[in-house]
C-alpha positions, 0 to 999 in steps of 0.5 A: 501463525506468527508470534514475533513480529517486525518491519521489512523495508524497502525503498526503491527508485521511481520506476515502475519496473519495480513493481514485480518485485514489490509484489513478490515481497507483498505476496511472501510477507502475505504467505508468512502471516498465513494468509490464504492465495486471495488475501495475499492476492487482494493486499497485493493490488492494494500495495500495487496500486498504492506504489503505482500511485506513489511512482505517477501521481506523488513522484511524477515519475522521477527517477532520483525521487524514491518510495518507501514501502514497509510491511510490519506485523503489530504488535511485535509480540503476537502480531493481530495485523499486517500495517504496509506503508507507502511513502512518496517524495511528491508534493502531496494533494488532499485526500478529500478532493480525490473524485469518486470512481463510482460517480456517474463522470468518471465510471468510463474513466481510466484511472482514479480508482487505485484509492478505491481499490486499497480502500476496498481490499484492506481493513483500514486506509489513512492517506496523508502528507507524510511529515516529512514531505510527499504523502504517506498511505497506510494500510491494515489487514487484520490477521486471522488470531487463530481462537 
């Protein structure tokens, strides 16, 4: 169980070889929270997808144009969750227009349901335009407390 907790950081090129190692960070940030492999499984699409969604819808698969990704435990003193945040350079798009993955036209659909997935695997999911241009997804596992 943690007891201090903190932010670690990551900002990377729009390509999706990068997504390994976004993964390995994600699954170790996972493994020092204490989580049990399919929590850290689960929180790791949810990154996955998120970054994938960063990289092809937000930066159009810009090279120059970065993601963010930051995984911090709140609170810093005996942190209850783990917040990742996932920020494009993109134009943005609103959230609510987003169709459903589960509607009856779109179930043989290839893509669509990378928000689906997060919203599915996380405890919270916020997705809005970030203040400084592109869009800002924010996710939150809650961590075991251990009472």
């Amino acid at each position: 169980m943690l007891t201090r907790g903190g932010t670690v950081r990551l900002q990377i090129h729009s390509d999706f070889d990068m997504l390994d190692f976004v993964q390995v960070v994600s699954d170790r940030v996972g493994m020092l929270a204490g989580m049990d492999e399919d929590a850290i499984h689960w929180i790791g699409v949810a990154v996955r997808e998120s970054v994938i969604n960063a990289i092809k819808h937000g930066n159009r698969e810009d090279h120059r144009k970065l993601v963010t990704v930051e995984f911090s435990f709140t609170p810093v003193a005996f942190p209850r969750e783990l917040v990742v945040r996932v920020l494009d350079q993109g134009e943005g798009f609103e959230p609510l227009e987003v169709p459903d993955p589960l509607a009856p036209d779109n179930m043989l659909k290839s893509s669509g349901r990378g928000i689906f997935f997060m919203r599915s695997f996380m405890d919270d999911v916020t997705l809005k335009r970030a203040s400084e241009g592109g869009m800002e997804v924010r996710m939150v596992k809650k961590l075991a407390t251990g009472a």
